[in-house]
C-alpha positions as CSV (number, residue, x, y, z in Angstrom):
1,X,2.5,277.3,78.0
2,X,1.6,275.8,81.5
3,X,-0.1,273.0,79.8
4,X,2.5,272.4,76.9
5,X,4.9,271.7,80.0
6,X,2.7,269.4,81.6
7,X,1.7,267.5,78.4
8,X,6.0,267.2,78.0
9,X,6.0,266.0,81.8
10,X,3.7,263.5,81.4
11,X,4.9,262.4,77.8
12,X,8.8,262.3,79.6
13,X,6.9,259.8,82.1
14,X,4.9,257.7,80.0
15,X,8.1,256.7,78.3
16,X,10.0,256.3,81.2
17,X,7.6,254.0,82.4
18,X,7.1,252.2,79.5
19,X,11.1,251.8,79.6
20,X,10.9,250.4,82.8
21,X,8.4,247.6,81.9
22,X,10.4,246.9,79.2
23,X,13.6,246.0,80.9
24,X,11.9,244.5,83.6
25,X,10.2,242.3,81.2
26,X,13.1,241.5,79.1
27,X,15.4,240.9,82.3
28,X,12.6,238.3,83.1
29,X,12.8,236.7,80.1
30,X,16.7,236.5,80.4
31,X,16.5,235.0,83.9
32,X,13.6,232.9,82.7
33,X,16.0,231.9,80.1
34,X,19.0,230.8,82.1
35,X,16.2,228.7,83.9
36,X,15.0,226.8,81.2
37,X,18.8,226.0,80.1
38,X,19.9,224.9,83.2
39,X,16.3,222.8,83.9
40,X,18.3,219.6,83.5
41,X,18.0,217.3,86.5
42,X,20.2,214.6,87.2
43,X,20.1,212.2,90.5
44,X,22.3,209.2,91.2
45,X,22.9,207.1,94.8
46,X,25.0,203.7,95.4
47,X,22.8,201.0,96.6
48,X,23.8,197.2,98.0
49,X,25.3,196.0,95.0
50,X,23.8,198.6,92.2
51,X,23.7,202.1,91.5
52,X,20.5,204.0,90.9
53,X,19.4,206.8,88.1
54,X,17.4,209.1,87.5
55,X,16.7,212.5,84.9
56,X,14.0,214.7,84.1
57,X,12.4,214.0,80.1
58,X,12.5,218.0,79.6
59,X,14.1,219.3,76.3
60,X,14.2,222.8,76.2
61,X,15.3,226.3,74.8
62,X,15.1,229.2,75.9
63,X,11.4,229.7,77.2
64,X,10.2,226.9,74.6
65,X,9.6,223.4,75.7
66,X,10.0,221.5,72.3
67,X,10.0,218.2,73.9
68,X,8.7,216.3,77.1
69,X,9.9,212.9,76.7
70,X,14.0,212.9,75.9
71,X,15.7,210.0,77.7
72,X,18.9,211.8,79.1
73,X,20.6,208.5,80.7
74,X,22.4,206.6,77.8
75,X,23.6,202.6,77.8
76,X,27.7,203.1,77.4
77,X,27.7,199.2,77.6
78,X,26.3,196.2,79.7
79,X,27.4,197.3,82.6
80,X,27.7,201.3,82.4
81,X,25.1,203.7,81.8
82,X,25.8,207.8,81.7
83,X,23.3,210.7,82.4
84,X,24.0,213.7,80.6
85,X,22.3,217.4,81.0
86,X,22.8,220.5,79.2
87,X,22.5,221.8,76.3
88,X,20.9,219.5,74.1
89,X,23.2,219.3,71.4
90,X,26.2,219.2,73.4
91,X,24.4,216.3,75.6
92,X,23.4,213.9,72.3
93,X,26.9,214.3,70.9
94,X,29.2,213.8,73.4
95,X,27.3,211.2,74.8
96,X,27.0,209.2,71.4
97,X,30.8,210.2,70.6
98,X,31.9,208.3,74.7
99,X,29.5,205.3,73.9
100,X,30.9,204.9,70.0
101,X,34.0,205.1,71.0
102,X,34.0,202.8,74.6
103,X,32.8,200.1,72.2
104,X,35.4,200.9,69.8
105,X,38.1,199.9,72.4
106,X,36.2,196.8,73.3
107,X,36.2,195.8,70.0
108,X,39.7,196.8,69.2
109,X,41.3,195.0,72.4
110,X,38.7,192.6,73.5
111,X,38.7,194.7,77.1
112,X,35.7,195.9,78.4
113,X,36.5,199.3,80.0
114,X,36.0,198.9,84.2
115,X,33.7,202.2,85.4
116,X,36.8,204.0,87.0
117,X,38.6,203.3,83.4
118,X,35.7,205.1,81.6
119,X,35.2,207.7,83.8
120,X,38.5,208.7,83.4
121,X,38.5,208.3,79.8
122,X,35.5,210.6,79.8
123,X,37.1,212.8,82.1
124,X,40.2,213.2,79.8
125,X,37.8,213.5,76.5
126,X,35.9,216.7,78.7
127,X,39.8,218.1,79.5
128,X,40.9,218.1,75.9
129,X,37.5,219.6,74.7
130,X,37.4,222.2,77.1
131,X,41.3,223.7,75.6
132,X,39.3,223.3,72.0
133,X,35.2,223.3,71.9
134,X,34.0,222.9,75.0
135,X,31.1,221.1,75.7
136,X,28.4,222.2,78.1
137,X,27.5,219.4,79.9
138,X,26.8,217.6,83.6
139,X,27.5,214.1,83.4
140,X,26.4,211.3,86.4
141,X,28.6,207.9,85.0
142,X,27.2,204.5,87.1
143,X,28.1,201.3,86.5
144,X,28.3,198.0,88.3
145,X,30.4,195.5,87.8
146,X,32.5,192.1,89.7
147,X,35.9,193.4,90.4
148,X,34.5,197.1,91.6
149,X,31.5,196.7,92.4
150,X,28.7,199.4,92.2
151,X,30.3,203.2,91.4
152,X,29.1,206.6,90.7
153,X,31.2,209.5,89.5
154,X,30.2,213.4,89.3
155,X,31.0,214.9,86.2
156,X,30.9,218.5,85.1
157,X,31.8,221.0,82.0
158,X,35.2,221.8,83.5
159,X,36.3,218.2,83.5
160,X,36.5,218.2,87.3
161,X,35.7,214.5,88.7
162,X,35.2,213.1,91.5
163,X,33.7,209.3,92.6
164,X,30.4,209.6,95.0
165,X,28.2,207.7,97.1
166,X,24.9,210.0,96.2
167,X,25.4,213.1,93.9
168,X,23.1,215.6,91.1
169,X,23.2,218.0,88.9
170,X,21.2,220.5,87.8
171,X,17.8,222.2,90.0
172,X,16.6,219.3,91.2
173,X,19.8,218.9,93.2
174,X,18.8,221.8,95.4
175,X,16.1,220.2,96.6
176,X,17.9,216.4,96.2
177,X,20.9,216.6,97.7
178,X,19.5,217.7,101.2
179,X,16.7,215.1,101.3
180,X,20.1,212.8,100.1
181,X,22.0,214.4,103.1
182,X,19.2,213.3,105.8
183,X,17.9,210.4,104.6
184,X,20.8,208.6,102.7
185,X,22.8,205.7,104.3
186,X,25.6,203.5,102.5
187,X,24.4,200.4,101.3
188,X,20.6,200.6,101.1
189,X,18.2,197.6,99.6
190,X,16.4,198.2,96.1
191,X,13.1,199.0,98.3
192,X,14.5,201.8,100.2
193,X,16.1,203.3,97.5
194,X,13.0,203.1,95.5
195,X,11.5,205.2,98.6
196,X,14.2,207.7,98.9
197,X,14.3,208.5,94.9
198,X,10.3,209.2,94.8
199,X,11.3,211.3,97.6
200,X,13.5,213.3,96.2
201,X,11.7,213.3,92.8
């Protein structure tokens, strides 16, 4: 009987422990998970006269990498260009559906849009989706151009918008944004901004 009980004991603990392993391996995989969504990084300061880019190539999916190579900052026009991160889906469309329909108006009015007017437009587009299918996405918008000059402006999912010298989305900004903090001054040349983004990269 003694050694029925103990055979029980240690059955009772085998699984126990084997339950154990189990969540702790499946509540890596979920954190693991969330990672690899959120991998996206996006980087962006104002130089003398330009704005500068930068985005990781990674396409992933949960823990799959199915790509290495995606170019995440798109050409809205000559003078405009927008990085987008998130999910991938979400990125591609909304990104394609701002640039189709930025040179919609140009062609419809014969005005290019200035960068304020098309971050705001995006802005709005981002505010109407979020009340109906809201997209998952971190948006960096530059452009450059006589009137304005050089301007940057942070984007997020819940519409929220805001114009900035040096900003980033995503992981890398962890790390970024405090090099950015130390090392960042207003107006730098194309050299010392070539310095600073290896820096942070």
């Amino acid at each position: 009987a003694g050694g029925g009980t103990g055979t029980r004991r240690l059955s009772m603990r085998s699984r126990y422990s084997a339950r154990c392993s189990f969540l702790y391996c499946w509540g890596f995989c979920q954190e693991f998970s969330v990672f690899c969504r959120k991998m996206d990084s996006l980087l962006g300061f104002v130089g003398d006269g330009y704005v500068m880019l930068a985005a990781n190539t990674t396409n992933a999916r949960s823990v799959v990498v199915m790509n290495t190579s995606a170019d995440k900052i798109m050409e809205l026009d000559e003078t405009k260009l927008l990085a987008c991160g998130g999910e991938v889906g979400d990125s591609v469309q909304f990104c394609e559906y701002i640039q189709k329909n930025v040179y919609l108006y140009k062609y419809r009015t014969g005005i290019v849009l200035s960068t304020n007017a098309a971050a705001n437009y995006t802005r709005g587009e981002l505010a109407r989706f979020l009340r109906e299918s809201p997209y998952q996405v971190s948006l960096l918008l530059a452009g450059c151009n006589p009137t304005e000059g050089p301007g940057l402006y942070y984007m997020d999912y819940l519409a929220s918008m805001q114009k900035m010298e040096k900003s980033a989305h995503g992981y890398g900004s962890y790390f970024a944004l405090s090099i950015l903090d130390r090392k960042y001054r207003p107006g730098p040349s194309l050299e010392e901004s070539l310095d600073l983004m290896n820096t942070c990269i």
